[in-house]
Structures are given as structure tokens and as C-alpha cells.
C-alpha positions as CSV (number, residue, x, y, z in Angstrom):
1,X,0.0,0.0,0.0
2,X,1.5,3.5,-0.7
3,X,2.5,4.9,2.4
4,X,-0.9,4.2,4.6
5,X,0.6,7.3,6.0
6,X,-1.9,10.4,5.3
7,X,-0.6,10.7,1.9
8,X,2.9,11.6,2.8
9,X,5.9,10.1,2.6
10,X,8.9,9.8,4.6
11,X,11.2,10.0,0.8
12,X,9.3,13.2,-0.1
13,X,10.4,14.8,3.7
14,X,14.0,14.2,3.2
15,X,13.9,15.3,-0.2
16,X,12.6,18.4,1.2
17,X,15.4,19.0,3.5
18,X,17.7,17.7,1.1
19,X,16.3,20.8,-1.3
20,X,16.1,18.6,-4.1
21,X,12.0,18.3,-4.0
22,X,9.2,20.8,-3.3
23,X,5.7,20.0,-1.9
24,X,4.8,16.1,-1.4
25,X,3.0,14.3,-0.8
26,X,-20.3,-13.0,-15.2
27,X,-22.8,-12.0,-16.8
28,X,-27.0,-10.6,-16.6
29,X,-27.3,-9.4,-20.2
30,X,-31.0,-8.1,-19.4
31,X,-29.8,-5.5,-16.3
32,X,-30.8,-8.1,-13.5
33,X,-27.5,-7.7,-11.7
34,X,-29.0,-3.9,-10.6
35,X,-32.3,-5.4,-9.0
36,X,-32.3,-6.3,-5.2
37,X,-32.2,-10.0,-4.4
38,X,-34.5,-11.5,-2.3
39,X,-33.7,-13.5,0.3
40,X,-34.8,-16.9,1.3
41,X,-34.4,-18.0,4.7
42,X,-35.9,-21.6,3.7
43,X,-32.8,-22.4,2.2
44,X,-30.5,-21.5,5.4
45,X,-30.0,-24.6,7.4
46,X,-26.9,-26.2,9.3
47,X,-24.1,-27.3,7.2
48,X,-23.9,-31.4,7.8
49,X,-21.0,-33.3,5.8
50,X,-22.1,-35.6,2.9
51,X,-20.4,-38.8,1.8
52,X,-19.6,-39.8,-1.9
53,X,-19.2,-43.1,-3.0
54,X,-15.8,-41.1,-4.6
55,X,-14.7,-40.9,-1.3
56,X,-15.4,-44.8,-0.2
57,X,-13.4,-45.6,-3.8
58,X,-10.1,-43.7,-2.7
59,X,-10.5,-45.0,1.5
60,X,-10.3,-41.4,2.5
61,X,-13.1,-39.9,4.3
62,X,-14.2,-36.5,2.8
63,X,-14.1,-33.7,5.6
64,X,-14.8,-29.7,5.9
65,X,-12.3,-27.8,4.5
66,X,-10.7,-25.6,7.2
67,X,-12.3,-22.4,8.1
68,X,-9.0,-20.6,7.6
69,X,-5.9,-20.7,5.0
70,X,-3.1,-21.0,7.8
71,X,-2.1,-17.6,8.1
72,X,-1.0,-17.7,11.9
73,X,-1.1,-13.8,13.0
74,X,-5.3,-14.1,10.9
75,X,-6.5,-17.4,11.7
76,X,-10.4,-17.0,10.6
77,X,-8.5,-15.4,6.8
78,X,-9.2,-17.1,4.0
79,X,-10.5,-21.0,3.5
80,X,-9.1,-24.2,3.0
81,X,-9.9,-27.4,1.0
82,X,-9.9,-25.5,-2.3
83,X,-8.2,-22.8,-4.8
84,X,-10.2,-20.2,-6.4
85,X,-9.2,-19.9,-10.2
86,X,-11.8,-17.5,-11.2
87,X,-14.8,-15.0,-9.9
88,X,-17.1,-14.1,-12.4
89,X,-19.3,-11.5,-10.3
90,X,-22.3,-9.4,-11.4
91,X,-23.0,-6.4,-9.0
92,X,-25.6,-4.0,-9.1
93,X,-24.9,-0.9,-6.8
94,X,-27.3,2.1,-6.2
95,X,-25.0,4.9,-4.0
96,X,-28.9,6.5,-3.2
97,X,-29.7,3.6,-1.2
98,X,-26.4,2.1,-0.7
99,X,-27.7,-1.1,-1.8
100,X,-25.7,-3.6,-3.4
101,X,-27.2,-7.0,-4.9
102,X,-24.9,-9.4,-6.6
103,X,-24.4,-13.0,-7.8
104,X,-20.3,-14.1,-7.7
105,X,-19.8,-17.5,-9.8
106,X,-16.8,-19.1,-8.5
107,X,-14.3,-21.5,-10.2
108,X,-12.7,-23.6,-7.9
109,X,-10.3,-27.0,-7.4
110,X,-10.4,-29.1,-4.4
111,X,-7.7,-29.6,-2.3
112,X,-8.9,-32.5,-0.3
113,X,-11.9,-35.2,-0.4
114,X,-14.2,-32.1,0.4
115,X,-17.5,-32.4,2.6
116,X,-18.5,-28.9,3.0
117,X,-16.5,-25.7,2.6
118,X,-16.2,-21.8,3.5
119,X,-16.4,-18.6,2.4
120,X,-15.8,-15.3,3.6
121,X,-18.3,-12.8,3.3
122,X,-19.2,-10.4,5.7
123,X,-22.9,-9.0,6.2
124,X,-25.6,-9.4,2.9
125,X,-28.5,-11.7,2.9
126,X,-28.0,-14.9,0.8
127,X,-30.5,-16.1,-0.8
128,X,-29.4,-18.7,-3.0
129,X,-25.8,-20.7,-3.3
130,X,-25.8,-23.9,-5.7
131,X,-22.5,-26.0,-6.5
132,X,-22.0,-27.8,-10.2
133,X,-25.8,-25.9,-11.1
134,X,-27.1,-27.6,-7.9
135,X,-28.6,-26.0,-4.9
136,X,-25.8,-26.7,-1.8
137,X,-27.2,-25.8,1.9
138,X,-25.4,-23.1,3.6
139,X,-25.3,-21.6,7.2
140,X,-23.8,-18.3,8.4
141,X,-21.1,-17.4,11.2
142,X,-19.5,-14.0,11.9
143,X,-18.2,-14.2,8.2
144,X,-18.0,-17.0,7.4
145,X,-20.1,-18.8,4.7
146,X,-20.8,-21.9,5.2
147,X,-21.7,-24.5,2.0
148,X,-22.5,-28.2,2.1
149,X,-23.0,-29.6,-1.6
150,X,-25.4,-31.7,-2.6
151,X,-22.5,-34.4,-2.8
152,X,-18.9,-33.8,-1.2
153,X,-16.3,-33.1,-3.6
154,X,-13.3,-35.4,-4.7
155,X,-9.8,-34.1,-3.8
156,X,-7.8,-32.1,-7.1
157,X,-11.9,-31.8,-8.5
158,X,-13.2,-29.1,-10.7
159,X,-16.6,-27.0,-9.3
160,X,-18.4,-24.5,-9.4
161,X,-20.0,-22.4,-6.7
162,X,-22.9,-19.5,-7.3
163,X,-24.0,-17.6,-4.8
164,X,-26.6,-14.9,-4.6
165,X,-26.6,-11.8,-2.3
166,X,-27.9,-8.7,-1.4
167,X,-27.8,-6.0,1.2
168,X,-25.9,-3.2,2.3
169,X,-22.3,-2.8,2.6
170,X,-20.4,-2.0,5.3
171,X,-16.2,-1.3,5.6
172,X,-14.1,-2.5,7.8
173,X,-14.2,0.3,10.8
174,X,-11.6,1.2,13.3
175,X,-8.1,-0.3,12.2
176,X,-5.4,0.3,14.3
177,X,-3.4,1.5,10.7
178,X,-5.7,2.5,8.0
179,X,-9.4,3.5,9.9
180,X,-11.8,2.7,7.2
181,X,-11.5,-0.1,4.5
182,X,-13.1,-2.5,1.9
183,X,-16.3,-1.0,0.5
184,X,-16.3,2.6,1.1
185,X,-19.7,4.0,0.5
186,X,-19.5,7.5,-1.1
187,X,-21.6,10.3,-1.8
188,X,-22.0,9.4,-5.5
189,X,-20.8,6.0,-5.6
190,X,-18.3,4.1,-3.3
191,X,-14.4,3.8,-3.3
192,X,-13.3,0.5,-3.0
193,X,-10.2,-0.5,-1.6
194,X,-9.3,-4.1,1.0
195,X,-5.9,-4.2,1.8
196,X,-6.0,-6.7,4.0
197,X,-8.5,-8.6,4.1
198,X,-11.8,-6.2,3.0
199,X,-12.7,-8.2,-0.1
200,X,-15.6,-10.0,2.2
201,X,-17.5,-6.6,2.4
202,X,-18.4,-6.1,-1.6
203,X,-18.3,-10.4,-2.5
204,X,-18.2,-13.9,-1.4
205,X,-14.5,-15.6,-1.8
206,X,-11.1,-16.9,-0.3
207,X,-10.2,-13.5,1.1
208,X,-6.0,-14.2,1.3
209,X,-3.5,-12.7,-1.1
210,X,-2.6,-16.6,-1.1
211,X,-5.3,-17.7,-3.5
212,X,-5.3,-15.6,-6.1
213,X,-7.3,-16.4,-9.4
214,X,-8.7,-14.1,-12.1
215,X,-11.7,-12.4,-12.4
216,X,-14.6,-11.0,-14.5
217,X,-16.9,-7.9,-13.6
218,X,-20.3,-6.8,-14.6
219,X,-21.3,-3.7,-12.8
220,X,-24.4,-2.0,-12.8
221,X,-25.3,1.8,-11.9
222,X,-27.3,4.6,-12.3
223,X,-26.5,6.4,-15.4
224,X,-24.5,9.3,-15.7
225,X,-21.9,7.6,-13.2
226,X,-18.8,5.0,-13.9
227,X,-18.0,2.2,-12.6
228,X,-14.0,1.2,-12.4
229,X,-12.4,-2.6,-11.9
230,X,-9.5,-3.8,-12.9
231,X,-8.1,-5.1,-15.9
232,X,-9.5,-4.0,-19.0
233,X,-13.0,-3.0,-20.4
234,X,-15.0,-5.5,-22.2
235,X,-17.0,-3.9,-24.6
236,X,-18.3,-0.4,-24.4
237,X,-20.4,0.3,-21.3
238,X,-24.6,-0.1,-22.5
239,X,-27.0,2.1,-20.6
240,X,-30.8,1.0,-20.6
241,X,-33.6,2.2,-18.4
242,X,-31.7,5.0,-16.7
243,X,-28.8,2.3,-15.4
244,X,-25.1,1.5,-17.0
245,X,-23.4,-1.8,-17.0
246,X,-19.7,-1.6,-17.1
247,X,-17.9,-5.0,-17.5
248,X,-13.5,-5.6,-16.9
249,X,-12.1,-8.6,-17.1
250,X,-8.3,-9.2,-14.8
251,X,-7.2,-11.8,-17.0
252,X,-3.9,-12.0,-14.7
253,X,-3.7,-13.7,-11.1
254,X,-5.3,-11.1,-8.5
255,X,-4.9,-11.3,-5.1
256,X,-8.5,-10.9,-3.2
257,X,-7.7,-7.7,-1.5
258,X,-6.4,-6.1,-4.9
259,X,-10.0,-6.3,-6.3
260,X,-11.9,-3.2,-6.8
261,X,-15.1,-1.5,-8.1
262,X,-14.9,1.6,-7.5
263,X,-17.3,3.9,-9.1
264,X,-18.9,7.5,-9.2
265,X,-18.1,10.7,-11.1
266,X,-14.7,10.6,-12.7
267,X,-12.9,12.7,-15.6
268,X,-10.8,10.0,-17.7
269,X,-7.5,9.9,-19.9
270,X,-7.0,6.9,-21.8
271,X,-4.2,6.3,-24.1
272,X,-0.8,4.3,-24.1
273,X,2.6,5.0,-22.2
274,X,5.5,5.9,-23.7
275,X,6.4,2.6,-24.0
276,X,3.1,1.7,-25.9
277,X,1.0,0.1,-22.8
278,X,-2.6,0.7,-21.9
279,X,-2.9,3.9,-19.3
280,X,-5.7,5.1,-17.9
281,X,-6.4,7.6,-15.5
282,X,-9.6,8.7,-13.9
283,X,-10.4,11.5,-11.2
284,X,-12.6,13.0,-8.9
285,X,-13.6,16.6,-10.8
286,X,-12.9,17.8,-7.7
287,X,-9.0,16.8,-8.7
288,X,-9.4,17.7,-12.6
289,X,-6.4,19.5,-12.2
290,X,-4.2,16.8,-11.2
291,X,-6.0,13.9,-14.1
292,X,-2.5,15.4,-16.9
293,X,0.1,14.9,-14.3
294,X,-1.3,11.1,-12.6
295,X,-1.5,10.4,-16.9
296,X,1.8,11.3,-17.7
297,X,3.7,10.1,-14.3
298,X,2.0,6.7,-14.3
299,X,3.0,6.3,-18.0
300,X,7.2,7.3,-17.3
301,X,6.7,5.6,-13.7
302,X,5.6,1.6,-15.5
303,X,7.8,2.1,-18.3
304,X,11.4,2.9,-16.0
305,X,9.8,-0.5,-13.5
306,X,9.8,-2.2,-17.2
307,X,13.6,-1.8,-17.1
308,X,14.4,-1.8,-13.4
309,X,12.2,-5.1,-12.2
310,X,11.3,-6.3,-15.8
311,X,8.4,-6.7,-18.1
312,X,5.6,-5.2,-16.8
313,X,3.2,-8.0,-15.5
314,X,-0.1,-7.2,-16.7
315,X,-2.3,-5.3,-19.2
316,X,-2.2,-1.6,-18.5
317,X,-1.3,0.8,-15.9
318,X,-2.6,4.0,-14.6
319,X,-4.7,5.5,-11.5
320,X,-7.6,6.4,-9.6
321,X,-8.1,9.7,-7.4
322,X,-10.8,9.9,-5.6
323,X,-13.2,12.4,-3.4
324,X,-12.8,10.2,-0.5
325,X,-10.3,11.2,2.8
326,X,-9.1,7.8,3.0
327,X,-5.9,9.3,3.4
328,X,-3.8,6.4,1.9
329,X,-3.3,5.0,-1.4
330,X,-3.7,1.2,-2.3
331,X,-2.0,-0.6,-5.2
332,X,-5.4,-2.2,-6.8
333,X,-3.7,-4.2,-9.9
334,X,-3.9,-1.9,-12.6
335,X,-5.7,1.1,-11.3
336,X,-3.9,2.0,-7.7
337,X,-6.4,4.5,-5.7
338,X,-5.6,7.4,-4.5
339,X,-8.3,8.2,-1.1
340,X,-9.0,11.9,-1.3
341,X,-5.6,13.8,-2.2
342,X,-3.6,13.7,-5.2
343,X,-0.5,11.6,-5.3
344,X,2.8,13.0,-5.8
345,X,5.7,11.7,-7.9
346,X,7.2,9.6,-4.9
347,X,3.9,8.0,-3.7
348,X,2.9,7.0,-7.6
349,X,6.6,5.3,-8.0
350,X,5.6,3.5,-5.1
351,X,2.2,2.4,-5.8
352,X,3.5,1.0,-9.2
353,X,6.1,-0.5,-8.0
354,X,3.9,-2.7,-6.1
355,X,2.4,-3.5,-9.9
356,X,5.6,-6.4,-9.3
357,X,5.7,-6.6,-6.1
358,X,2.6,-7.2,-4.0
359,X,1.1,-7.6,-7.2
360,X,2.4,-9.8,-9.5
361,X,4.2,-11.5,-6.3
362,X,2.3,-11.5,-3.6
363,X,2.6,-12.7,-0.4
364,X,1.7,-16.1,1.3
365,X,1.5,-14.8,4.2
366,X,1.1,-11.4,6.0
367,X,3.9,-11.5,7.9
368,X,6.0,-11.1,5.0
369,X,4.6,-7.8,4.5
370,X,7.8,-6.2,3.9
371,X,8.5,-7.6,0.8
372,X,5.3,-6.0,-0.6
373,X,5.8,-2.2,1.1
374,X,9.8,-2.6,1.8
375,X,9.8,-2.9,-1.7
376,X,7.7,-0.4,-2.4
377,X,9.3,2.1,-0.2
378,X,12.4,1.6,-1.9
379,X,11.3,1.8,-4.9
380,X,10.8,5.6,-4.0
381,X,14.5,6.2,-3.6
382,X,15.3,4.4,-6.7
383,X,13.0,6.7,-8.7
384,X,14.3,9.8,-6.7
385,X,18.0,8.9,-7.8
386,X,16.9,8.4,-11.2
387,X,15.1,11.6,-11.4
388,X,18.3,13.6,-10.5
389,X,17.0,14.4,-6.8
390,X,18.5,12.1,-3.7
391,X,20.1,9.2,-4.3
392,X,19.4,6.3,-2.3
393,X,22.1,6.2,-0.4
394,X,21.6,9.7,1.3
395,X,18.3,8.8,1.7
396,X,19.2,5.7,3.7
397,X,21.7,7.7,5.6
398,X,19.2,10.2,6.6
399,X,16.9,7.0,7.6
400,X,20.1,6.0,9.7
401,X,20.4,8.8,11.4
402,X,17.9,8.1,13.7
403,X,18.8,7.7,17.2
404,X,18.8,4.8,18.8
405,X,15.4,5.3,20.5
406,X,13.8,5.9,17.5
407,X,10.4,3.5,17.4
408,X,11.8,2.6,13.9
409,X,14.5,0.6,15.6
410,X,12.4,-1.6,18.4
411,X,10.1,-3.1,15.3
412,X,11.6,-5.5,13.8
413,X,9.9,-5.5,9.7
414,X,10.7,-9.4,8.9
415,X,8.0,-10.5,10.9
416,X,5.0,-7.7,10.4
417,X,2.6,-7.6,13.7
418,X,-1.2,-8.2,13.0
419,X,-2.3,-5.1,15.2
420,X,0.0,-3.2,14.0
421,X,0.7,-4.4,10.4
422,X,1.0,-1.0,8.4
423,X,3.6,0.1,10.8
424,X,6.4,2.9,9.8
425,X,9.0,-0.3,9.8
426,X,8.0,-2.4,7.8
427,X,7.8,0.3,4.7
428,X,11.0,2.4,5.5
429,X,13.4,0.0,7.2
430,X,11.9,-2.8,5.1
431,X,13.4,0.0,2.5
432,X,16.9,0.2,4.5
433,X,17.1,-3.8,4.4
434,X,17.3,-4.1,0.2
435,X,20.1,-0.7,0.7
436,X,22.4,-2.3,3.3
437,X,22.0,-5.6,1.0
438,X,22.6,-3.6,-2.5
439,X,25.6,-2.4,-0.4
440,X,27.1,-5.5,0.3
441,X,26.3,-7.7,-2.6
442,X,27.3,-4.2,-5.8
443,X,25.5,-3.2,-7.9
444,X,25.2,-5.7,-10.7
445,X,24.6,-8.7,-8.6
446,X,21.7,-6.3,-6.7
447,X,19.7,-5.5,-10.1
448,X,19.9,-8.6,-11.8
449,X,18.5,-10.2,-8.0
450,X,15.2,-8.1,-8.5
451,X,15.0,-9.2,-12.0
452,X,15.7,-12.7,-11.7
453,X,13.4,-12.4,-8.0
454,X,10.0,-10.8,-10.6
455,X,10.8,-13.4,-13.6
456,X,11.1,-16.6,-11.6
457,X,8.0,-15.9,-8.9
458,X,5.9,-13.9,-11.8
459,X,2.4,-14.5,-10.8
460,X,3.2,-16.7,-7.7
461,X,3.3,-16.3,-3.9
462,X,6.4,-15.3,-1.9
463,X,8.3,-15.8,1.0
464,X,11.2,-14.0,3.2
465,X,13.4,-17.2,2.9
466,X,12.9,-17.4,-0.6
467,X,14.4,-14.2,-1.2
468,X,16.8,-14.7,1.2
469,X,18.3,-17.7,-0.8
470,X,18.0,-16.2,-4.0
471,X,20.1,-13.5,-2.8
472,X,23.0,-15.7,-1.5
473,X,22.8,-17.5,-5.0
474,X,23.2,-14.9,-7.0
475,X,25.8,-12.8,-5.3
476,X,27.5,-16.0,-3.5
477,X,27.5,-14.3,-0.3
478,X,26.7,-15.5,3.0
479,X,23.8,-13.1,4.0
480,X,21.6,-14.8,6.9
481,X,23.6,-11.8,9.8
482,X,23.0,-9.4,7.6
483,X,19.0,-9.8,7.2
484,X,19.1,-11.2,11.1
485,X,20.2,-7.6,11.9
486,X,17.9,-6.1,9.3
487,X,14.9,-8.1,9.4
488,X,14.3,-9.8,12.6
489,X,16.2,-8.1,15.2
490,X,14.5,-5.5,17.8
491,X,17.6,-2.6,17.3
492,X,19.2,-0.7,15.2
493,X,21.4,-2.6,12.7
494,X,25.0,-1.9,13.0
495,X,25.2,-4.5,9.8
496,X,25.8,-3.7,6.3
């Protein structure tokens, strides 16, 4: 996430003093996705495991799938027992009423002899859930969706899963780093952003950045307003009976959290980067005058990643600004929001950088934050130095300088804290970590690492050791003190 930090960065501050930078910083074809859904409470009752003869034939009793993924520090996250590889959802949103009605088809492989299995969604009245076109029994818990099928589910199986929904959404209140996320209502429309685990507020799913899968969009709304997801448009948008259906398609691996339909009153540039990709950038009219510059900075920003990290991993690039005081900015794949301020040059390098990593490789589990927003964060001092201002290494030295007793110190970024995930550390130490080890391994070894790092994890799920190896490979180093000291270790680093 760009700097959850009130839309300023600690890069743009030390430029400042360094006087090198100014101010800083899937598919109803008749319109049924916009009408309510009705709910059924007839077809709530307990979820109760169901035998196959599939699962007598391979002597292994089918079971539940767990009712989370295994991620320690957010134990009720995410599902197991299956792997999403698609969400084909239809959505009908109408900002006057904040009411949202959808139906999210779900394409899915088992991961065990599956009985019955979860899914988070939080709030919504379901009214109907079939799997393989046949109606399943479900139950509800906190938010947690419970499904039985009509017949449990052979282990590496194909399915299906539909379920219908309707109600009003509500975000994710009161975080400890980011106050308000997930489904955002607005006043003319919503902004939708999930970093971490918000996804369960707009749609049913496996709501971990560790079961990613693509996704289609049909979204509904009352004419005169757009409606932005990620990927690409399908189509032109068709209005009919005072409504517009937009439909995207995010052909590439998404992380749950990533996922976004955001819509209201925007001003749009579309065109190509200098590079020749697909940009797009929409704003707020309240931020018309900032639309030219988030154009033209996204479009240099994607096209120096292309030769820093590698091919860009997707589509198109661009941005989002809009009127909502989020005060943070989220790297949704191929349209990073801005919440109510617009971005500077440092905090749209960072959201793009996440484009690879975050993105492209994400995380399999949350502790491992850094690797997303350390990443990120240097990202900001790499496109600083190449912009003529400060170079990375006097931005790390003005990091340094901190006194012992600075919090940054006593939070150690390799292992991210669940209640206090987002926290200063993890971005701009996480930062420090990849300058001490640029320091120690030169140069060439250093960029070919992130290269090689994007190119062999491309689409895939990451992990601290992993890089960790890959580091000592390529540069032949022993490096396990040095990220001990960086990483994992409650002080300041005296390492490099």
C-alpha cells in the first residue's frame, strides 16, 4: 500500500530537507444484476458433511475444509480445502440507497476429499448458493459462509460455486493503521479499496492474497456515473432504463484484497505509455487538475519498472483519485487508488512499484509484508535517484540517522505484527534492508537479483526465505547476519 501514512511520505520529507524536491506528498445481459435479491431463509440450514461413493473408492473420508488458510497472525482469513481460479461476479450498486445486490460464480479446485467448505463474506442476505448448477445448503457465522453440496467433492476436483446476495455494505471500521477499508460508500458511488483482508464486504471468496485467481466484472449503476475494476474494459459500457453496465475482465492472477469497483463521477484519460501500454487515468472533478500529471507520471513511472524489475506483468497501468479522505493509497492491480488527495511523484513510484511486487508476487502470508511495502518504499529512492534528486544512499543515511530510541528501531519489519501491520518499519526499514544488502552484494549482482526475483516468482506467492536464498545464490554471499540484523532483530542494525 502507498505509504498508509496520510498521503505523505517519509522520501518526499528528506527530499525536502535535502532541497532537491518541493511539496509532497459473469454476466446478466438483461440488467438483473442492478435489482435487489430477495432472500430466502428456507434455504439457510446447518451445514452437515455428505459422503460420496468417490470418497469410499479412494478410502479417505471427505471432511470440511478448514475455516481458515493457515495464516498464523489471521486465523479465521481465507479457507481451506480449495483454490479459487476464477470470480465471475455481477453487481448492481445504487449509491442513493447504498444497496448492493450481486451474484459471484466461483471456479474452484479441491484440495482434499471435500464435505462442506467456506467462504468469507461479511454481512448481505443470501438467498441462493448452488455448486456444479445444484442448490448446496449453507449456514452463516460472523463471516464465514458456510456450504454443504449436494454431494462432497473429490480431492484435485473441478466446481463450481454460485452464490446470490444482497444488502448493504459495510467497511471494515476502526483499524489500528488504516481507519476505514473495503467497501467505502460514497456520496455518488463508493471507493473500494481491501488491503488486508476487505474483499468479504463487496463479495463472497477466499479472502487471502494466497489464493489468487482471475476475475470478470459486470457492474451495474445509475446512469450518468462509472463504474472502475481492474483489468481491462470489455465492450463499451450499454445504458438502458436509466442504469449503465460496465464490464473488466483481470485476466492475470489477483490477489482478493487487490479487487476493486470503484465507481462514481470521474474525468478519464485513456491512451498508451511511452512505452506503448494501456494507461488510464480517472479523477474525482474535484482533482481535474491533477488527471494530466497522474497520466503522464504513471506512463514514465511503468515504463522505467519495465527496465528496473522487468516486463511489466499485466495489461495496463494508470490511476484512480478519488473524493474520498481515505488518506492512503492502495495498489489495486492496474488502477492503484488514490483516497481523497492527489499523489505525488514519490507515492505514484511506489504504488507502481507494487504493480511487481505485491502484485504480481504476492505474499503467502502477512507477515511477510515487507517484501510488498519494503519494496515499495524503496522503490521511492530508486525513482528519486533516477530523477536527479537524492540518491538512495543519502536517503538511507538520513533514515540511519535516527537515534537509537527511535520506534523505527524496536520493530523489527521481517515479521509484520497483526495489530499493528502497516507500521512505519515495515515500509522504510523494510526500505533500509534491500540498501544495506545492495551495499554489500554491488550493484550488478543487486539488479539482476530483482529481475531474476519478478521473472522466476511472476504470478506466484512469496516468501522472506525465498528471497533470502535467492540472494545468497546470485551474489555467493553469506547473508543470513545481515537480514538477522535487518529483518528480525528489535535494534538498530549496525550491519551492512
Amino acid at each position: 500500500m502507498a505509504s498508509k501514512r496520510l498521503a505523505t511520505t517519509a522520501t518526499a520529507a528528506l527530499l525536502s530537507t535535502l532541497g532537491t524536491i518541493g511539496t509532497v506528498a459473469c454476466s446478466a445481459s438483461n440488467g438483473e444484476s442492478a435489482l435487489p435479491v430477495k432472500p430466502d431463509a428456507s434455504a439457510v440450514s446447518p451445514v452437515t458433511p455428505v459422503a460420496s461413493a468417490s470418497d469410499v473408492a479412494t478410502g479417505r473420508e471427505a471432511a470440511p475444509g478448514a475455516p481458515g488458510i493457515g495464516d498464523a497472525d489471521f486465523p479465521t482469513d481465507g479457507n481451506g480445502g480449495y483454490d479459487v481460479g476464477h470470480y465471475g461476479l455481477t453487481l448492481g450498486y445504487d449509491p442513493a440507497s447504498k444497496h448492493l445486490s450481486g451474484v459471484a460464480r466461483i471456479s474452484a479446485r479441491a484440495t482434499q476429499n471435500l464435505a462442506s467448505f467456506n467462504l468469507d463474506l461479511s454481512g448481505f442476505t443470501v438467498s441462493r448458493v448452488t455448486v456444479n448448477g445444484k442448490p448446496a445448503r449453507f449456514d452463516r457465522a460472523g463471516t464465514e459462509l458456510g456450504v454443504t453440496p449436494a454431494a462432497s467433492i473429490p480431492n484435485a476436483t473441478a466446481f463450481t460455486v454460485e452464490v446470490a446476495y444482497a444488502g448493504e455494505p459495510e467497511p471494515v471500521r476502526g483499524s489500528s493503521n488504516l481507519g476505514t477499508y473495503g467497501f467505502i460508500p460514497t456520496k455518488d458511488g463508493a471507493f473500494v479499496t481491501c488491503q488486508p483482508n476487505g474483499a468479504k464486504t463487496w463479495f463472497p471468496g477466499n479472502d487471502h492474497p494466497s489464493d489468487k485467481a482471475s476475475y470478470d466484472f459486470e457492474i451495474t449503476v445509475p446512469a450518468g456515473l462509472t463504474a472502475l475494476a481492474n483489468g481491462e474494459p470489455v465492450g463499451e459500457p450499454k445504458t438502458a432504463g436509466g442504469r449503465t453496465t460496465f464490464r473488466w475482465r483481470e485476466s492475470h492472477p489477483m490477489a482478493s484484497y487487490l479487487a476493486t469497483m470503484t465507481l462514481g463521477k470521474f474525468e478519464m484519460l485513456q491512451g498508451t505509455t511511452p512505452g506503448g501500454l494501456k494507461n488510464v487515468a480517472a479523477v474525482d472533478p474535484r482533482f481535474h487538475g491533477s488527471l494530466r500529471k497522474l497520466y503522464d507520471v504513471s506512463g514514465r513511472v511503468t515504463d522505467y519498472w519495465s527496465t528496473v524489475f522487468g516486463p511489466y506483468p499485466f495489461s495496463s497501468t494508470g490511476g484512480v483519485v478519488d473524493d474520498f479522505p481515505a488518506g492512503y493509497a492502495l495498489e489495486n492491480q492496474t488502477k492503484p487508488m488514490y483516497g481523497g488527495f492527489a499523489p505525488d511523484d514519490a507515492i505514484i513510484a511506489h504504488e507502481l512499484a507494487h504493480q511487481w511486487f505485491g502484485d504480481s508476487l504476492s505474499i503467502t502470508r502477512w507477515k511477510d509484508l515487507w517484501l510488498n511495502e519494503g519494496f515499495a518504499t524503496y522503490a521511492e529512492w530508486l525513482w528519486s535517484e533516477h530523477e536527479g534528486q537524492g540518491t538512495a544512499e543519502q536517503l538511507f543515511r538520513r533514515h540511519y540517522s535516527a537515534g537509537a530510541d527511535d520506534p523505527i528501531w524496536s520493530y523489527a519489519p521481517g515479521k509484520a505484527k497483526p495489530d499493528d501491520l502497516f507500521n512505519n518499519s515495515v515500509y522504510t526499514r523494510g526500505g533500509m534492508t534491500l540498501h544495506a544488502l545492495r551495499r554489500r552484494i554491488g550493484d550488478p549482482a543487486f539488479f539482476k537479483l530483482l529481475k531474476e526475483w519478478n521473472s522466476t516468482h511472476k504470478y506466484g506467492s512469496v516468501t522472506t526465505p525465498e528471497f533470502v536464498a535467492m540472494a545468497e545464490k546470485i551474489s555467493g554471499k553469506k547473508l543470513g547476519p545481515l537480514f538477522d540484523a535487518w529483518l528480525f532483530t528489535a535494534k538498530k542494525p549496525t550491519t551492512w
